[in-house]
N, C-alpha and C positions, 0 to 999 in steps of 0.2 A: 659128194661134191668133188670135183677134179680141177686143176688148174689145167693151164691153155697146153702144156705138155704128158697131161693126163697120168700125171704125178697122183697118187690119193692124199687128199687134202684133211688135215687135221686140225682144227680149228679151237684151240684150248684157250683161249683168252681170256681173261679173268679170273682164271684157276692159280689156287698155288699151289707152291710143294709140297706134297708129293703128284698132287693129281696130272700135271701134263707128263711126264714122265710114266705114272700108271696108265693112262689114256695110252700113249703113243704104244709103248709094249703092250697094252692088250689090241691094239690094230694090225702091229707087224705083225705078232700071231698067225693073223687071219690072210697075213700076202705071202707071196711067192720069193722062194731065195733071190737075192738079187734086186728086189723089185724099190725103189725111191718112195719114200713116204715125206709129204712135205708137213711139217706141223708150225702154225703160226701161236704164242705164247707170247703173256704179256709180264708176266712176273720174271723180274730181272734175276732170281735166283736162279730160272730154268737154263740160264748158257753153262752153268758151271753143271748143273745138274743135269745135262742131255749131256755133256762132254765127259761126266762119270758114268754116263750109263753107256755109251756107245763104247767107251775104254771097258768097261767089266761085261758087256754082252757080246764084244765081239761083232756087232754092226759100224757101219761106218757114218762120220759123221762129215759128209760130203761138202755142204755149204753153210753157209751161216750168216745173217746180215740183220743188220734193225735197222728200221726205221719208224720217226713220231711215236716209238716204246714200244715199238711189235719187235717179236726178235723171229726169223724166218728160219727154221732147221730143216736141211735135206739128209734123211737118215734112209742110209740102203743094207738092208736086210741083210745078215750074214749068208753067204753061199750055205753054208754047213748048221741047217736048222734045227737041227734032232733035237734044241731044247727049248724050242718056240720061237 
């Protein structure tokens, strides 16, 4: 599934922690350095928890917004992959 910017769409809603966080790292995995992964999550623990993981893995944590208790992450791939 791709948003209208053909972003890859990750769609973890109703999961809690740890699973959107393991989700999204086992997707970046499989994309291109560089490349924007959008993940929508609805467990409020996940802003603090994509903002630790993007700080200890070295990806970047581009955008971020909620809305009606969705919270929307644009997370871009570190250039320098060599550890997934």
């Amino acid at each position: 599934m791709s948003t209208p910017s053909s972003e890859p769409l990750l769609d973890v809603c109703g999961l809690n922690c740890p699973m959107p966080v393991l989700k999204a790292n086992r997707t970046l995995k499989t994309l291109a350095p560089g490349t924007r992964l959008r993940v929508l999550a609805t467990d409020p623990a996940s802003v603090a928890d994509f903002q630790a993981f993007c700080r200890e893995t070295g990806h970047a944590l581009v955008a971020f917004s909620e809305s009606s208790g969705t919270f929307s992450f644009v997370i871009r791939k570190r250039e320098n992959s060599t550890l997934g």
